[in-house]
C-alpha positions in Angstrom: 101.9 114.0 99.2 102.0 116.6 101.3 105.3 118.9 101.5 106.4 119.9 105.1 104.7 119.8 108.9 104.7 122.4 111.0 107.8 121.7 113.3 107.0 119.6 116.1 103.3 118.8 115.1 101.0 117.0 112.7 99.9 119.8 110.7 100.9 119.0 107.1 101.2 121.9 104.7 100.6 121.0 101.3 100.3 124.4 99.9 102.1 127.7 101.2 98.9 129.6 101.0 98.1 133.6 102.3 96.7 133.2 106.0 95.7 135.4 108.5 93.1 137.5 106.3 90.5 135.2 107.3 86.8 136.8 107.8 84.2 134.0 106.8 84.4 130.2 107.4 82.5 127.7 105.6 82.6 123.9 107.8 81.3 120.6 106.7 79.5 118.7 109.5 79.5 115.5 109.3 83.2 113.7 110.1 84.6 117.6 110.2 82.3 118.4 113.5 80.1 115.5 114.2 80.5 112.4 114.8 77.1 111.2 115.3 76.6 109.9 111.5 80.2 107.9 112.0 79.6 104.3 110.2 77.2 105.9 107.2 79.5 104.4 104.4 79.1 100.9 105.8 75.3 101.4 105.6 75.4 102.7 101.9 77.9 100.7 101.1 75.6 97.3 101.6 72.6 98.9 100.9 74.0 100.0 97.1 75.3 96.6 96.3 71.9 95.1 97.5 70.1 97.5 95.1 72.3 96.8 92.3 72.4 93.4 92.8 68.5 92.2 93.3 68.3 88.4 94.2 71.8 88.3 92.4 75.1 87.3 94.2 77.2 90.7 94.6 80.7 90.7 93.1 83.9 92.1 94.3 83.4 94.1 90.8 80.4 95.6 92.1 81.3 96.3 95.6 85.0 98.0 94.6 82.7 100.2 92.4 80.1 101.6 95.4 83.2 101.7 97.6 85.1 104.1 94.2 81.6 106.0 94.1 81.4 106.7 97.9 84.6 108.1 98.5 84.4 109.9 95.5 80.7 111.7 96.0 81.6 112.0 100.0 80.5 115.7 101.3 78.0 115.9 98.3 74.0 115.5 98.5 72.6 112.2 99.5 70.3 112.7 96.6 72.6 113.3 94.2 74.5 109.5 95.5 71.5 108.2 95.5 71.0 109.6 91.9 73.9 107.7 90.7 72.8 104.5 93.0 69.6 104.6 90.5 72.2 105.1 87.3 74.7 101.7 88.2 71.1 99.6 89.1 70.3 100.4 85.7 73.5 100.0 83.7 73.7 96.6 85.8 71.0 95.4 84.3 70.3 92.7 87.6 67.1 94.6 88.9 63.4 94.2 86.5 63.0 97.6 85.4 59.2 97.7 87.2 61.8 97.0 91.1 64.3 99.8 90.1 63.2 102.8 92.4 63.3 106.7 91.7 66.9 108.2 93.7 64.2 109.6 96.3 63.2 105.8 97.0 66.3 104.7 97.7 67.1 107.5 99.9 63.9 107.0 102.2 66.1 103.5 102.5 68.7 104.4 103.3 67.8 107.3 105.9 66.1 104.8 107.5 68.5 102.5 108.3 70.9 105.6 108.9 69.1 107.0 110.9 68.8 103.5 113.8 72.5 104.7 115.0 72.0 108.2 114.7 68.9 108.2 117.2 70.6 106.2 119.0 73.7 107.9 119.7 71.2 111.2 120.4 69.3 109.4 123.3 72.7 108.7 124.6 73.8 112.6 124.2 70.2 113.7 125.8 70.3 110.7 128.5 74.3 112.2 129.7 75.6 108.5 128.6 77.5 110.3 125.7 79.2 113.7 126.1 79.6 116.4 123.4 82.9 115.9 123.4 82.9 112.0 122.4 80.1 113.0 120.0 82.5 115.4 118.1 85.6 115.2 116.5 88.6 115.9 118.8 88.9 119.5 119.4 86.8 120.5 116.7 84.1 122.6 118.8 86.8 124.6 120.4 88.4 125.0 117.0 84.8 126.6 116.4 84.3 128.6 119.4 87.9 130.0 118.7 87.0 131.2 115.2 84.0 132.7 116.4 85.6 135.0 119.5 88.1 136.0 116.6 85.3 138.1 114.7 84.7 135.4 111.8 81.1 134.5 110.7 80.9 131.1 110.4 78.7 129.0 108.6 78.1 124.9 108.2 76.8 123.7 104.4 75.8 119.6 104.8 74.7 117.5 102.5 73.1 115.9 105.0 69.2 117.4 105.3 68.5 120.9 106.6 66.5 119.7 109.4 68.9 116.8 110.8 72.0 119.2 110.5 70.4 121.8 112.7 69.4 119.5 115.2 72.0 117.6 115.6 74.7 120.7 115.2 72.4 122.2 118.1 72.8 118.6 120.3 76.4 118.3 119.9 76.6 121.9 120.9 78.2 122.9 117.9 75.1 125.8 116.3 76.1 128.6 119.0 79.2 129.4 116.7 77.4 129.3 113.3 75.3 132.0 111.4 74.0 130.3 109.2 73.3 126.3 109.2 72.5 124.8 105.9 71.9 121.4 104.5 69.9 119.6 101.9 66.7 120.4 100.7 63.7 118.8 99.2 64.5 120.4 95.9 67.9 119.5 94.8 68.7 122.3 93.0 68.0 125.2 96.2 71.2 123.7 97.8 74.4 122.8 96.6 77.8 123.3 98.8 79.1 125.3 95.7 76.1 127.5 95.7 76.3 128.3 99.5 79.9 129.6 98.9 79.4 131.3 95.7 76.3 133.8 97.6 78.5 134.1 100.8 81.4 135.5 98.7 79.1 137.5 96.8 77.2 138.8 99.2 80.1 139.6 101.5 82.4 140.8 99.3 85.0 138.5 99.7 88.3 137.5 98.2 89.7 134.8 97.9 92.1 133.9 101.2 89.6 135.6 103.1 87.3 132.3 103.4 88.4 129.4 105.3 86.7 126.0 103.8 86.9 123.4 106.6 86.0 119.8 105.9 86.6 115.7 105.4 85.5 115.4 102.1 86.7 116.6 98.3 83.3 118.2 97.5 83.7 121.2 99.5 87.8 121.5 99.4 87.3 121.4 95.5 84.7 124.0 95.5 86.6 126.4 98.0 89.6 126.1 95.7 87.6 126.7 92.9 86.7 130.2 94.3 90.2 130.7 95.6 90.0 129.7 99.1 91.9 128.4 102.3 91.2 124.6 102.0 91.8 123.0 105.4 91.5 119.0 105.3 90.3 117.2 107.9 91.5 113.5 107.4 89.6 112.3 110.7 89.5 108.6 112.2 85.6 108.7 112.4 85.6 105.8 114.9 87.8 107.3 117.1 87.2 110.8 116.4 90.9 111.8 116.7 94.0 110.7 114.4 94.8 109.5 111.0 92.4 108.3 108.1 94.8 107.3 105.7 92.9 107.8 102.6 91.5 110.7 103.6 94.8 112.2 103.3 95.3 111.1 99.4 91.6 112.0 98.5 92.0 115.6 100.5 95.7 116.0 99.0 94.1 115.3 95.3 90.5 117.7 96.1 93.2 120.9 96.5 93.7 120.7 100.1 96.0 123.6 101.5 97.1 121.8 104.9 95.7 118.5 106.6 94.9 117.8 110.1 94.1 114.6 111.6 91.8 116.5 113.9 91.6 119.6 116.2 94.0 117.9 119.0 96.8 120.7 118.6 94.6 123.8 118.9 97.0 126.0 119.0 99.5 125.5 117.2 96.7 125.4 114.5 95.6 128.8 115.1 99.2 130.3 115.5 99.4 129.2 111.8 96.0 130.2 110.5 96.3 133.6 112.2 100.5 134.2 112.2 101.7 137.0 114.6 
């Protein structure tokens, strides 16, 4: 768990780390920024166990496992979740071999039914029925917009695909602050979270503590600590957009998470400790 706060806030530091130094920033979208894909774990969730299970009654075996492999693969490539979907059908054994679809099959699924609330929620942002603001994570676009008037180039790697990221960073008025958008591509092996930070530290030069890896899930907190970054955890209440996801905290703690937030609420005092005077 983590070790102190910063006095008179919610900002748990789990690691003393270097700060200050900070020239690039690498965000997550989706439950870091956005909040236009909340609910996508309780559509993969049913849609894995249906898969897995075929015309067979689903266990509380089988659904404990999708719910493990979820939290566990969450920042990662739908592809690659969907890749591992294919895998448990098959070590199952519940689904004829000839009904058991490729991972790309199963994610044509399950973008489908995603993306019912998704559209939805953008017809609300386009028709003024849903600000920015409720379509983002507390604080989180002034978070970005104060990075950016600091000087740092600031980039967002998704595993959602390219396309959707950029359009709905761009609706939630988020892609102003960004350089560089990335997300999933047709071919699996052009994007990977790890491979977006491993070119922007190469090609920049950078060092360690001077990348700042934002996000809600262990992929990309792993990988930043992997290259010797600042992980910053966001353990965000999806429905609400602001407060407390209690087991976002343990997963982010466990990924290598320098400090945790609950969301971008307490701007400032955030920033007085990223950036100390």
């Amino acid at each position: 768990m983590p070790n102190t706060v910063v006095p008179g806030t919610d900002i748990r530091i789990v690691n003393e780390v270097e700060r200050g130094r900070f020239k690039h920033a690498l965000f997550d979208f989706d439950g870091t920024v956005s909040l236009l894909r909340e609910g996508w774990q309780d559509i993969m969730a049913p849609l894995c166990v249906e898969m897995i299970c075929g015309d067979t009654p689903p266990t509380p075996e089988i659904e404990a496992e999708v719910d493990e492999m979820i939290k566990e693969t969450t920042g990662i490539q739908t592809i690659f979740q969907m890749e591992v979907l294919a895998e448990m059908v098959r070590k199952r054994g519940l689904v004829p071999e000839d009904k058991i679809l490729d991972p790309w099959g199963y994610k044509e699924i399950y973008n489908d039914r995603l993306m019912e609330p998704v559209n939805a929620r953008l017809t609300k942002l386009a028709s003024g029925e849903m600000s920015q603001e409720e379509a983002t994570v507390r604080g989180s676009l002034e978070f970005v917009k104060r990075l950016s008037e600091r000087g740092l180039q600031m980039y967002i790697f998704s595993g959602t695909d390219r396309h959707d990221v950029r359009n709905e960073a761009e609706k939630v008025g988020a892609a102003q602050y960004f350089t560089e958008i990335w997300g999933a591509l047709p071919s699996k092996e052009d994007f990977s979270k790890e491979k977006v930070l491993r070119e922007v530290i190469a090609a920049h030069d950078l060092h360690g503590t001077e990348v700042l890896v934002v996000g809600d899930g262990p992929v990309e907190l792993r990988n930043g600590k992997e290259h010797g970054c600042v992980a910053l955890g966001i353990c965000s209440n999806e429905k609400t957009g602001r407060g407390w996801d209690e087991e976002k905290i343990e997963r982010l703690t466990k990924a290598g998470a320098d400090i945790l937030i609950p969301d971008f609420g307490e701007i400032d005092a955030l920033m007085d400790y990223l950036f100390p005077a």
